[in-house]
C-alpha positions in Angstrom: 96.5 33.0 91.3 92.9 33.8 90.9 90.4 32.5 93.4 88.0 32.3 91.1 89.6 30.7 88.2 92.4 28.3 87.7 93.8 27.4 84.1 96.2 23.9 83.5 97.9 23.2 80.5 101.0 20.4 79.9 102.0 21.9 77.0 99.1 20.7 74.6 96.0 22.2 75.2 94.6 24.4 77.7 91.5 24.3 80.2 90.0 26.9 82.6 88.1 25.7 85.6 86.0 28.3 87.6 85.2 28.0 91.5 81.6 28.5 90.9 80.2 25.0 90.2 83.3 23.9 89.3 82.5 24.6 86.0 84.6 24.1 83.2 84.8 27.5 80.9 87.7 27.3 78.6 89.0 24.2 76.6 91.5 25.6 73.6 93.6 24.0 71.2 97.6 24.2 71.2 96.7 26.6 68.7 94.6 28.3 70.9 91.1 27.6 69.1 88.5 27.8 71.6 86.2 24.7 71.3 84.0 25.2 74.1 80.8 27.6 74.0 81.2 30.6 75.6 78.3 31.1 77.6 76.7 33.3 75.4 72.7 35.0 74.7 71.6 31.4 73.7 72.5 29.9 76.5 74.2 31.1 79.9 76.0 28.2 81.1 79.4 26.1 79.8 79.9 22.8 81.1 77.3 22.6 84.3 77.7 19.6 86.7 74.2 18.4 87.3 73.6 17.3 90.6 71.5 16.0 93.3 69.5 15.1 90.3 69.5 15.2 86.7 66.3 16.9 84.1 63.3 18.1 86.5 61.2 16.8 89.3 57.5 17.2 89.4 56.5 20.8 90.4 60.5 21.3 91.1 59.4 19.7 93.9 61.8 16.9 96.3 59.6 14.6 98.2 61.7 12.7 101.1 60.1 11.4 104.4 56.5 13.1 103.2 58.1 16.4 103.2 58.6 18.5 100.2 62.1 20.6 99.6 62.1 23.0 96.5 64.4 21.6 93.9 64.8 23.6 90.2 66.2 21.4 87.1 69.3 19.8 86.7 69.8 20.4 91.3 72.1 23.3 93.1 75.6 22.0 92.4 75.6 24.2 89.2 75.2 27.6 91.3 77.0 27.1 94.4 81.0 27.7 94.7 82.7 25.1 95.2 86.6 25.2 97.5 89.9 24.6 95.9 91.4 21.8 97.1 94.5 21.5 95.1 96.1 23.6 92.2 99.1 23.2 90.0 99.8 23.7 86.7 98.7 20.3 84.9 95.6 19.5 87.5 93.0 20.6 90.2 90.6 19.4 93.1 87.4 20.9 93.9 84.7 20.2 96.6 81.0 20.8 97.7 80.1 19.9 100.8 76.7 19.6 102.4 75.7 22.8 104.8 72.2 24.5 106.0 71.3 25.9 102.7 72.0 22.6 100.6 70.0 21.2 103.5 67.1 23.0 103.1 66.7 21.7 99.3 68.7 18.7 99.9 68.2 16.9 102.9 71.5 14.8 103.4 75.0 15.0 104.1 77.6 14.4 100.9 81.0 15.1 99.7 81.5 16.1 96.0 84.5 15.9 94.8 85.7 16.8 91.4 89.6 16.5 89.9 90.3 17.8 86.6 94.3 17.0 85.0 95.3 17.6 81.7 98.2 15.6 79.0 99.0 17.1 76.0 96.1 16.2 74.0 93.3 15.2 76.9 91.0 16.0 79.6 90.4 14.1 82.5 87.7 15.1 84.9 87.3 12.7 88.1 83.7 12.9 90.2 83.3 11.0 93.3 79.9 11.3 95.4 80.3 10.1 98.7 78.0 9.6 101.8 78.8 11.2 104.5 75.3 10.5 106.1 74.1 7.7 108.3 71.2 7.1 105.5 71.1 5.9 102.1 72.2 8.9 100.2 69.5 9.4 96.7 71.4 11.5 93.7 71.7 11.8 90.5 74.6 13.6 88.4 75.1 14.2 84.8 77.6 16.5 82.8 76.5 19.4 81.0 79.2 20.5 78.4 78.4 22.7 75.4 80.7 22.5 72.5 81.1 24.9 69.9 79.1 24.0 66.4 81.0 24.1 64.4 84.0 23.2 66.3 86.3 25.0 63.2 84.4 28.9 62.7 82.8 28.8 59.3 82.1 25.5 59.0 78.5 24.4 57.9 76.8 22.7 60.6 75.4 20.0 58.8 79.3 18.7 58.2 79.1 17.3 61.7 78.6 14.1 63.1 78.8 12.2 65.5 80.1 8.5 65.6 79.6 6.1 68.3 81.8 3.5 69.5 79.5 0.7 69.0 75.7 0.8 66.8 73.0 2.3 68.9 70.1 0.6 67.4 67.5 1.5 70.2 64.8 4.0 70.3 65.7 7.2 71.7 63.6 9.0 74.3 61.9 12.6 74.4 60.5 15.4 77.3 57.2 16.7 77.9 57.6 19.9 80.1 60.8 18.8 81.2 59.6 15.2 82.1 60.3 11.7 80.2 57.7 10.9 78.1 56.5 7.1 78.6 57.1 6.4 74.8 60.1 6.1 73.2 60.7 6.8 69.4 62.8 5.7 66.8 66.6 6.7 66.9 68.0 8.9 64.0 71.2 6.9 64.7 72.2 5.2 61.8 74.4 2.3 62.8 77.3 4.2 65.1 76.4 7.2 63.0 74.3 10.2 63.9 74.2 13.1 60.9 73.9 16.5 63.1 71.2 19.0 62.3 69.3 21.4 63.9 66.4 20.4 63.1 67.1 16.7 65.2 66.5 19.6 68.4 63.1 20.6 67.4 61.5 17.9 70.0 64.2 19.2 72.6 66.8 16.5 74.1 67.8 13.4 72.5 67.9 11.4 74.8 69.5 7.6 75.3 68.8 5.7 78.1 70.1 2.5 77.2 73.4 3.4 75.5 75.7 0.4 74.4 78.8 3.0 73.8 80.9 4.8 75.9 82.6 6.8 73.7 82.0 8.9 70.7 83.6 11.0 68.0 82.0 14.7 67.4 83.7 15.5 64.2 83.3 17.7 61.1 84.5 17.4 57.3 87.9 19.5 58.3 89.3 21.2 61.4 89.6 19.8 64.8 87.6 16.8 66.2 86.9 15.8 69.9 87.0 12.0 70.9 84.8 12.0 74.7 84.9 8.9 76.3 83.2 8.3 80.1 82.9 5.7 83.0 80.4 5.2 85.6 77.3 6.9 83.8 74.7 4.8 82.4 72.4 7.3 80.3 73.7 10.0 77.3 72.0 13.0 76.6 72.5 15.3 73.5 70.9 18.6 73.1 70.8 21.9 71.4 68.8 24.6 71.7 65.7 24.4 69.8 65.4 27.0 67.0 69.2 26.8 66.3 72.2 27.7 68.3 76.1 27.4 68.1 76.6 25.0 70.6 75.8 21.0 70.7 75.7 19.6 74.8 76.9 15.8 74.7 76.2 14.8 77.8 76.9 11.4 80.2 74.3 11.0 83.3 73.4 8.8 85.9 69.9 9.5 86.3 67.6 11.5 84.4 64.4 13.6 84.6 61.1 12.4 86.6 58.6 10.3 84.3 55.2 12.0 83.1 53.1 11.2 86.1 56.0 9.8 88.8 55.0 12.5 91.5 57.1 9.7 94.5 59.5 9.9 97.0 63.3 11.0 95.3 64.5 7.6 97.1 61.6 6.0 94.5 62.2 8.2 91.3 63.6 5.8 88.4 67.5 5.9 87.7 67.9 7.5 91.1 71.7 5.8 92.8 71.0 4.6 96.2 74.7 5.1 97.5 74.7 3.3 101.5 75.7 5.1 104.2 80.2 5.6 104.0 80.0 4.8 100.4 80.7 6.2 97.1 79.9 6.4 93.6 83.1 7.3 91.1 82.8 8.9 87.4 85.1 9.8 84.8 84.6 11.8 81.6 87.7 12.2 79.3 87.7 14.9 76.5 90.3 14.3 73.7 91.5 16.9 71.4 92.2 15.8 67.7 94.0 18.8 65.6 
């Protein structure tokens, strides 16, 4: 059993999970298609967890107490290994705890916590943030997981869709150097329906912040389709690289990137959870497999 990687399976599909942020790297078909991106030239990463904070802060910069603490986009969580807590064949637990170096960007005590467990046709991937300071703890987290587009090789891109579980009439929100822009814009959403291109990526993220669904259908004209459901997260970001790549990011957060001109205190920073002292916050983010 590698240290570095576990794979589960209950004789459906398949997942890989690495150590390293507790990243999922591998989600195949029974028939063994690979549906998640690979991490490859156009982007480096598979299915990041985002945390202490989700998008960017001013300057990368944390402000808590009046002191600033260096803190890159999208937090540490993604880089750091994480330690096995429990492996078997259908399921796994992972955890990052706080220690001087998360200190040093990251000035509080915590307990992530991440379980993944696997059914024949379905993902489950459990979060719990807790507090194991004697302040209010301020964090954000988000999921980060790149598809493959197309999902089926050889498919046209522009087959794809995505279908809500409920109409998303509201305006959609964009980012200025990595910040939210104050205005919103109209939502290509038509109804529960969103027609992919890659041209909806020119702006960067699509970005909802006031999402009425909780679940969505990324699907094609033919070939497999993935139905991912979540709990506990309040915004939904959707993203591909701008200029075209083979990979579509649907992504659940709670929390997202500094406004344009919010330069404040983290414990101040919109859509920032303010978990007390012995507490927790719990999230879940299902990923079904339709062959």
């Amino acid at each position: 059993m590698s240290d570095d990687l576990h794979t589960i399976s209950a004789g459906g599909v398949t997942a890989s999970i690495k150590a390293v942020g507790a990243e999922l790297c591998s989600l195949k078909t029974t028939a063994g298609l690979e549906l998640l991106w690979q991490a490859g030239p156009a982007w480096p990463r598979h299915a990041p967890w985002l945390f202490p904070i989700v998008g960017r802060l001013k300057d990368d910069q944390l402000r808590h107490r009046g002191r600033t603490y260096p803190m890159t986009q999208h937090g540490f969580a993604r880089d750091l290994r994480f330690t096995w807590l429990e492996r078997t064949a259908e399921s796994c637990v992972l955890r990052l705890t706080d220690d001087e170096t998360t200190r040093a960007r990251y000035p509080f005590a915590f307990r992530l916590t991440l379980t993944y467990r696997i059914t024949a046709d379905r993902l489950d991937m459990a979060v719990e943030i807790a507090n194991a300071g004697d302040e209010v703890l301020p964090a954000s987290f988000g999921a980060h997981p790149a598809f493959n587009w197309p999902l089926l090789p050889g498919e046209p891109k522009e087959s794809y869709r995505l279908l809500f579980a409920e109409p998303e009439p509201a305006p959609i929100r964009r980012l200025a150097g990595g910040l939210m822009r104050a205005a919103a814009e109209p939502s290509p959403i038509r109804g529960r329906d969103l027609a992919l291109s890659e041209r909806l990526f020119d702006d960067d993220a699509m970005i909802l912040d006031h999402p009425v669904s909780c679940s969505l259908r990324f699907m094609g004209d033919k070939g497999p389709a993935l139905v991912l459901a979540w709990d506990g997260f309040r915004e939904l970001g959707i993203w591909s690289k701008p200029g075209g790549a083979p990979f579509l990011c649907i992504e659940p957060w709670r929390g997202y990137a500094s406004p344009v001109g919010f330069d404040g205190e983290l414990s101040d920073k919109p859509g920032v959870m303010q978990i007390p002292a012995g507490a927790a916050e719990m999230f879940n983010y299902r990923m079904t497999v339709e062959e």
